[in-house]
N, CA, C and O atoms as a GROMACS GRO file, in nm:
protein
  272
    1UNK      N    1  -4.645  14.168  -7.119
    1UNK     CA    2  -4.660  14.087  -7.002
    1UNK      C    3  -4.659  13.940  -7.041
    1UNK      O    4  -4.682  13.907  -7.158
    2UNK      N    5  -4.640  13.872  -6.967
    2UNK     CA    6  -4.637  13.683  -6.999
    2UNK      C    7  -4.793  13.607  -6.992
    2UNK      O    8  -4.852  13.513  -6.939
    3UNK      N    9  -4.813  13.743  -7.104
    3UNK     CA   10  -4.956  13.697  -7.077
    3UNK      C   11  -5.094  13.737  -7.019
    3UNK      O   12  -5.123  13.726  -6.900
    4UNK      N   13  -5.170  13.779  -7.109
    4UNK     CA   14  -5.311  13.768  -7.049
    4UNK      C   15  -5.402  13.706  -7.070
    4UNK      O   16  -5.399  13.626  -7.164
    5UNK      N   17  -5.528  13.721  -6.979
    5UNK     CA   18  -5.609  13.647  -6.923
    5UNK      C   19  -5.706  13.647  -7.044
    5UNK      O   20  -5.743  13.760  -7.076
    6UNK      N   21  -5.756  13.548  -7.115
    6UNK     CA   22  -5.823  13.496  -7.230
    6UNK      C   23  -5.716  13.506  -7.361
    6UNK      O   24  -5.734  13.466  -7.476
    7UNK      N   25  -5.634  13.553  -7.318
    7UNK     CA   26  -5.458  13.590  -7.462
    7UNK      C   27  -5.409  13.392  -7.493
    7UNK      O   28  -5.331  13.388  -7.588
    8UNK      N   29  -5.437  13.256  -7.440
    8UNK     CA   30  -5.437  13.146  -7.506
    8UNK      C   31  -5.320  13.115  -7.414
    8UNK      O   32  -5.296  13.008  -7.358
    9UNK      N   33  -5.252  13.226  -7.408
    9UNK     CA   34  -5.099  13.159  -7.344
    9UNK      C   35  -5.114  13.153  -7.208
    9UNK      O   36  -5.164  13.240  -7.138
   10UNK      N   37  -5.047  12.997  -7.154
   10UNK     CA   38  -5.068  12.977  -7.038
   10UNK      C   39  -4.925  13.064  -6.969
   10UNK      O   40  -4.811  13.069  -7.014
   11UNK      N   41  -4.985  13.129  -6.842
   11UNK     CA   42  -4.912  13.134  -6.739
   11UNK      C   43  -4.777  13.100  -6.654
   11UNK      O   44  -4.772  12.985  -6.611
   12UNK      N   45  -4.691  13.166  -6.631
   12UNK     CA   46  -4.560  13.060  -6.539
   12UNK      C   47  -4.610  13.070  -6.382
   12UNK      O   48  -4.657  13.164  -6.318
   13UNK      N   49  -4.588  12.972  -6.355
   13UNK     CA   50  -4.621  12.912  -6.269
   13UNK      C   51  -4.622  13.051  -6.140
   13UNK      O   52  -4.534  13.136  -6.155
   14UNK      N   53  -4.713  13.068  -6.028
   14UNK     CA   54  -4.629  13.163  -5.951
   14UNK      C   55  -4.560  13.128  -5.827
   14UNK      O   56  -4.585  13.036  -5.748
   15UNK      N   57  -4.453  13.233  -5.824
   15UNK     CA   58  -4.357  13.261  -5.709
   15UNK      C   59  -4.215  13.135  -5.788
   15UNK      O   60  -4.120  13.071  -5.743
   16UNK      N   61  -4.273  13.154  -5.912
   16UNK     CA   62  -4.085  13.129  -5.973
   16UNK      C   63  -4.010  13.244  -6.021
   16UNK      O   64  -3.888  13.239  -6.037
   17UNK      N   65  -4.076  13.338  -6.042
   17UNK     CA   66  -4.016  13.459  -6.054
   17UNK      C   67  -4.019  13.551  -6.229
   17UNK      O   68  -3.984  13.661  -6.271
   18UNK      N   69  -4.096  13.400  -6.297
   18UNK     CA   70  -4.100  13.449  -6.430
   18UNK      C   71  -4.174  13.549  -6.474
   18UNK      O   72  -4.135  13.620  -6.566
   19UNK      N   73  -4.334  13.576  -6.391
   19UNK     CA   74  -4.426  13.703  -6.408
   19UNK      C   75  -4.344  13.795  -6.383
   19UNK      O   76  -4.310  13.870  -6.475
   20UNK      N   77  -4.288  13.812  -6.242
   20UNK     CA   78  -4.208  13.910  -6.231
   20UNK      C   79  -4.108  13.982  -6.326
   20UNK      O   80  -4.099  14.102  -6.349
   21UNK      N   81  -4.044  13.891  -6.369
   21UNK     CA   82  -3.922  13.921  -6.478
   21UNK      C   83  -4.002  13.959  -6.634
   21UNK      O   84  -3.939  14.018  -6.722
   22UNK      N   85  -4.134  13.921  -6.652
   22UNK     CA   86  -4.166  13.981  -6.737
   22UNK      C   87  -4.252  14.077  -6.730
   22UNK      O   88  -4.294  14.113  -6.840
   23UNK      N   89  -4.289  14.125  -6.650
   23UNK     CA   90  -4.369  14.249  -6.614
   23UNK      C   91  -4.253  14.316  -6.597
   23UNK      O   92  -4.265  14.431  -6.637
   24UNK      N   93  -4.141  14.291  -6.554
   24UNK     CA   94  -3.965  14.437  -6.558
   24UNK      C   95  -3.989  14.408  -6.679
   24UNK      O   96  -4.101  14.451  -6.705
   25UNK      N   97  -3.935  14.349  -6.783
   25UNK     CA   98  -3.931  14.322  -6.911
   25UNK      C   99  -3.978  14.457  -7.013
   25UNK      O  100  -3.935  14.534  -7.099
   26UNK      N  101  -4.088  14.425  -6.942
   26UNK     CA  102  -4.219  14.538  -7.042
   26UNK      C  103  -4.187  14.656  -7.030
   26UNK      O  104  -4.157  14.740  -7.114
   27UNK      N  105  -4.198  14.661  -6.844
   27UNK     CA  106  -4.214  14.864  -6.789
   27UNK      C  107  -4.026  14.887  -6.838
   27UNK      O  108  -3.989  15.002  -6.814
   28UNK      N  109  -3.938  14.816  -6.887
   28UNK     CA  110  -3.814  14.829  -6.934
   28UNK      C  111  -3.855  14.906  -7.048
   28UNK      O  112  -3.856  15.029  -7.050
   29UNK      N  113  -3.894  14.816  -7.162
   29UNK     CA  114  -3.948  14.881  -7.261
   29UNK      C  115  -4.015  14.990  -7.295
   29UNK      O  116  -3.994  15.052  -7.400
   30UNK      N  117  -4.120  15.027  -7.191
   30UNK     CA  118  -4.189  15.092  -7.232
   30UNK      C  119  -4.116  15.259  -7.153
   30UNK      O  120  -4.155  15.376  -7.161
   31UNK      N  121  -4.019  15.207  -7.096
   31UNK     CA  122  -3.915  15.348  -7.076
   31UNK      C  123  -3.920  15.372  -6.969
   31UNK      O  124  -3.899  15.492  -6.952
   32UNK      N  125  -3.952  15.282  -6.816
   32UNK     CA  126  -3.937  15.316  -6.693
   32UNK      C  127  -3.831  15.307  -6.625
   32UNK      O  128  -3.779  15.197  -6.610
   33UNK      N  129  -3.771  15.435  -6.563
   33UNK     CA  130  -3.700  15.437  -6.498
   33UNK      C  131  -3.632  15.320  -6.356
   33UNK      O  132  -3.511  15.312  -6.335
   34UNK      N  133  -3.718  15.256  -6.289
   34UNK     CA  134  -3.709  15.159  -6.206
   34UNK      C  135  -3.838  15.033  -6.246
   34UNK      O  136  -3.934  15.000  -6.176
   35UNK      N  137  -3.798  14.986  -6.374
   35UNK     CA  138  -3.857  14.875  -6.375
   35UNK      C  139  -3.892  14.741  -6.252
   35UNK      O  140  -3.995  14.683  -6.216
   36UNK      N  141  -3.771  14.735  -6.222
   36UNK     CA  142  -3.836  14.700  -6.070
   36UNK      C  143  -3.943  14.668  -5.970
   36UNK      O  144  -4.011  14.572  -5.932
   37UNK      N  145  -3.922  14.806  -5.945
   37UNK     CA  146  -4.020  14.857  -5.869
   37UNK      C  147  -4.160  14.828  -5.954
   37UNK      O  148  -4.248  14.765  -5.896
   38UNK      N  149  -4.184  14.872  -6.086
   38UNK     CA  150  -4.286  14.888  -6.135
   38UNK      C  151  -4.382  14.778  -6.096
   38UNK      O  152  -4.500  14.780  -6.063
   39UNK      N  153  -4.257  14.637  -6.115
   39UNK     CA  154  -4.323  14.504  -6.113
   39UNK      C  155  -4.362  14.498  -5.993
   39UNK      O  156  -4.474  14.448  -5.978
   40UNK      N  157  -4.296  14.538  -5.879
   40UNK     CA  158  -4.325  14.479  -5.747
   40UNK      C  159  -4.428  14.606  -5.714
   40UNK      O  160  -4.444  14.613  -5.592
   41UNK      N  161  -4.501  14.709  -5.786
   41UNK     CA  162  -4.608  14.794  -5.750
   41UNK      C  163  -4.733  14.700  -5.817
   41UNK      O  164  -4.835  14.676  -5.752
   42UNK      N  165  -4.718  14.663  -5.919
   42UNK     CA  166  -4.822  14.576  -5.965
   42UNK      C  167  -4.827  14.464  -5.880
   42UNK      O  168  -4.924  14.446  -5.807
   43UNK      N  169  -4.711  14.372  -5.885
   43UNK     CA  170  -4.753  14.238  -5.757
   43UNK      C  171  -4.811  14.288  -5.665
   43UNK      O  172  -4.919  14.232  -5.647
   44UNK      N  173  -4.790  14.368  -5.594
   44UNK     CA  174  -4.867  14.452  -5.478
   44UNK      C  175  -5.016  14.494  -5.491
   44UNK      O  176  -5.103  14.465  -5.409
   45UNK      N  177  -5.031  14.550  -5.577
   45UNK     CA  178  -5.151  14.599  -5.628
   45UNK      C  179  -5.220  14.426  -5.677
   45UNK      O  180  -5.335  14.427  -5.633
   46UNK      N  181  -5.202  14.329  -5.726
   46UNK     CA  182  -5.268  14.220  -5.751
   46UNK      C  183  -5.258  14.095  -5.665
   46UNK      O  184  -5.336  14.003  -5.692
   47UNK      N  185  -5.182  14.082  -5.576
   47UNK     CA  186  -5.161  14.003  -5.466
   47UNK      C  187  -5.171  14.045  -5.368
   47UNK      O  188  -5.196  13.958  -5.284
   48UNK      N  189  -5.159  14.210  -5.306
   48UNK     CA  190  -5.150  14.202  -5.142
   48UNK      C  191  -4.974  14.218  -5.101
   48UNK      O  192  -4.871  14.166  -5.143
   49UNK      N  193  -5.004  14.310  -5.008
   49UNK     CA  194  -4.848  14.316  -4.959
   49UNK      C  195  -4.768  14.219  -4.897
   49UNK      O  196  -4.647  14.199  -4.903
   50UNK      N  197  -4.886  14.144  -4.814
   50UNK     CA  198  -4.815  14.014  -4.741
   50UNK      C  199  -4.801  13.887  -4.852
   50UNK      O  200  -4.706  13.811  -4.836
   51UNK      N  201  -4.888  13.865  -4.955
   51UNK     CA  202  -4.802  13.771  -5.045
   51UNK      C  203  -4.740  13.791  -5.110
   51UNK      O  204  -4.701  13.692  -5.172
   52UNK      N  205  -4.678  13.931  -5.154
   52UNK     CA  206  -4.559  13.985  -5.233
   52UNK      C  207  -4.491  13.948  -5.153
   52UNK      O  208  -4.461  13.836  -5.192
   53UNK      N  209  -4.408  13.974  -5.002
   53UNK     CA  210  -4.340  13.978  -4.924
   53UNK      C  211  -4.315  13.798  -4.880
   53UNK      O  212  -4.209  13.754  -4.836
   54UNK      N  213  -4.405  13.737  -4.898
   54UNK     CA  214  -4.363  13.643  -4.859
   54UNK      C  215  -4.287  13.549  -5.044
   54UNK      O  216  -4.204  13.460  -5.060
   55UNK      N  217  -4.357  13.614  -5.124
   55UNK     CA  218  -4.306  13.546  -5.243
   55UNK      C  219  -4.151  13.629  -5.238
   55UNK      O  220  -4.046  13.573  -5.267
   56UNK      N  221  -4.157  13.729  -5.207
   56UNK     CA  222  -3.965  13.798  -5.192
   56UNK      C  223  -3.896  13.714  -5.152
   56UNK      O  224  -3.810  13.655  -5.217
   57UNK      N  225  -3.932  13.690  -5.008
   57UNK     CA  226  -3.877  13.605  -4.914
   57UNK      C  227  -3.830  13.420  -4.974
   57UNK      O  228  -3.737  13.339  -4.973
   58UNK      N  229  -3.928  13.434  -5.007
   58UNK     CA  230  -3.897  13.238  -5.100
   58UNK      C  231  -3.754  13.324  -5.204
   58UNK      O  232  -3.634  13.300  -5.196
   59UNK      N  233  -3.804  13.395  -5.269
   59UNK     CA  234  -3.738  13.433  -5.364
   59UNK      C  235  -3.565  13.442  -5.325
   59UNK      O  236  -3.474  13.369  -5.364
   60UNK      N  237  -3.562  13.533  -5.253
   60UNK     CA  238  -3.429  13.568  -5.174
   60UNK      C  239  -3.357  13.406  -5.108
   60UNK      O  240  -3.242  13.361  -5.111
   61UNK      N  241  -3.434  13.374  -5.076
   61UNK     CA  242  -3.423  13.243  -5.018
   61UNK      C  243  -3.360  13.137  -5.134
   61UNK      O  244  -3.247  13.094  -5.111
   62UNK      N  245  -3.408  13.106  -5.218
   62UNK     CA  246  -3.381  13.061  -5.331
   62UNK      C  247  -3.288  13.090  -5.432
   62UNK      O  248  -3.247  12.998  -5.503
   63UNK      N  249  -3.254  13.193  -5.447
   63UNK     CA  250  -3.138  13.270  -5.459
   63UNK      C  251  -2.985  13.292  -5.378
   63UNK      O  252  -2.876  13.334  -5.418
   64UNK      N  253  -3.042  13.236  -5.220
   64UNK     CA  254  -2.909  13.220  -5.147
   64UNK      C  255  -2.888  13.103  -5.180
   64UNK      O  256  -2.769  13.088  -5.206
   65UNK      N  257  -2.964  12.988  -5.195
   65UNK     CA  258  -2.921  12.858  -5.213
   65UNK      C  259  -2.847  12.798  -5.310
   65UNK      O  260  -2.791  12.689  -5.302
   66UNK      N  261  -2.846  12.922  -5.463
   66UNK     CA  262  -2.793  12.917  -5.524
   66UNK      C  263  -2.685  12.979  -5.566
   66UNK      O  264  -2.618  12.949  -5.665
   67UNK      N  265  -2.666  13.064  -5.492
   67UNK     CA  266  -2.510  13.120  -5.452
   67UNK      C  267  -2.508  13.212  -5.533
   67UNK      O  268  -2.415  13.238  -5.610
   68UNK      N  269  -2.655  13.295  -5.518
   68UNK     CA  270  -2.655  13.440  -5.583
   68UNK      C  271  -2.650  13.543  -5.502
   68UNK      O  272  -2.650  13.657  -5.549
   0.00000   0.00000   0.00000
């Protein structure tokens, strides 16, 4: 993970998308089938469904702007 809590290393910032990408990162590694998902079961589980959904939403958003 990008990090834990007393681990020295600071944090990326949230709703840039870097926790996310490293929490897939890991459940990649560690042999999950829909890494993905894994991440967005944990954001869920540590944020709440409505600030996952609204961090999607920036996300998606931010991603059209860039012509992804």
């Amino acid at each position: 993970m990008a990090g834990k809590r007393g681990s020295g290393k600071k944090m990326p910032k949230l709703g840039t998308g870097k926790r996310f990408a490293a929490v897939e990162t890991s459940a990649r590694k560690s042999g999950a089938r829909n890494p993905k998902a894994v991440a967005a079961a944990a954001g869920r589980k540590k944020f709440g469904g409505a600030k996952m959904a609204a961090m999607a939403k920036a996300g998606r958003k931010r991603a059209a702007r860039k012509g992804r």
